[in-house]
N, C-alpha and C positions, 0 to 999 in steps of 0.2 A: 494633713490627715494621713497616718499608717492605710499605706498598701496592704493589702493581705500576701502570703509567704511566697504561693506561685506568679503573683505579679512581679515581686521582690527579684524572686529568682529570676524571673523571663525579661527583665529590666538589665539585670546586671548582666545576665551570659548575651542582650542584644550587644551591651558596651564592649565586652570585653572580646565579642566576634568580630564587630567593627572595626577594631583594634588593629584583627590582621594577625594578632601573637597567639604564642599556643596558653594555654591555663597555667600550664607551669611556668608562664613568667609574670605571673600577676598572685601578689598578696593581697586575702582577705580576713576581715577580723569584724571583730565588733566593739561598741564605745558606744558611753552617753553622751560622747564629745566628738565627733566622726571628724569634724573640722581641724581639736586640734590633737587627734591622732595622726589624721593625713599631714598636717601641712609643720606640725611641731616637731611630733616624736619618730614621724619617718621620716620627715626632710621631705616629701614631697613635690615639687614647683606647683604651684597653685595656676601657672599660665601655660607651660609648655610640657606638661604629661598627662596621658591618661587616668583618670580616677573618675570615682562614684561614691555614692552614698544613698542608703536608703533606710527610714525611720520602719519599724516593723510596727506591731503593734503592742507586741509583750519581749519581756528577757527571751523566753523559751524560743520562742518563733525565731528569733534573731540569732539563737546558739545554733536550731534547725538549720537554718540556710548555711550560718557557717560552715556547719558541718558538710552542708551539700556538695559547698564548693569546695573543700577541702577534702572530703572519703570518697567524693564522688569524680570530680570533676579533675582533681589534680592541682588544685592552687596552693601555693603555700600558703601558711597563715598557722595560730598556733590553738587551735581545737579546745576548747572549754576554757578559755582566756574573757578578758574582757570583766570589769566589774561586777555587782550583783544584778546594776541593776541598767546594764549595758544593753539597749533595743534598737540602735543602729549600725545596719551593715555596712560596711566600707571595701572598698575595693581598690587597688592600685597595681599599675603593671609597673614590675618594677626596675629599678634602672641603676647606673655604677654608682651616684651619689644618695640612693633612699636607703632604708636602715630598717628593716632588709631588702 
């Protein structure tokens, strides 16, 4: 079941504090596919790197946060991407071998 958008957020920015890294070295996006954006088209490691995912509840909500972490927060990731009908947020810190 979709989180609502401030859980969403307060979920991702716990991971990515945990982390220990600053915002600028974690990519965020969105996909209807969060599994094989992470682990396909960015090269990800599925066992030995930081990442997340979280299902939102609409597109909108899901461009929202992107947006968050990105105008706001300082992540990379590329702002209004993501298909039509893309409602999960994805997060990755990123490293020599992901893409980007």
């Amino acid at each position: 079941m979709p989180k609502d958008k401030q859980e969403i957020i307060d979920d991702i920015k716990a991971h990515i504090d945990k982390s220990g890294s600053p915002y600028s070295s974690w990519y965020v996006g969105i996909s209807k596919d969060a599994y094989d954006r992470l682990f396909n088209d960015h090269k990800v490691s599925e066992k030995d790197a930081w990442w997340t995912y979280r299902e939102a509840s609409s597109t909108q909500i899901a461009r929202e946060i992107d947006d968050y972490f990105i105008n706001t927060l300082g992540t990379d990731g590329g702002p209004g991407g993501g298909a039509e009908d893309a409602d999960t947020v994805y997060a990755y810190k990123k490293e020599s071998y992901t893409e980007p």
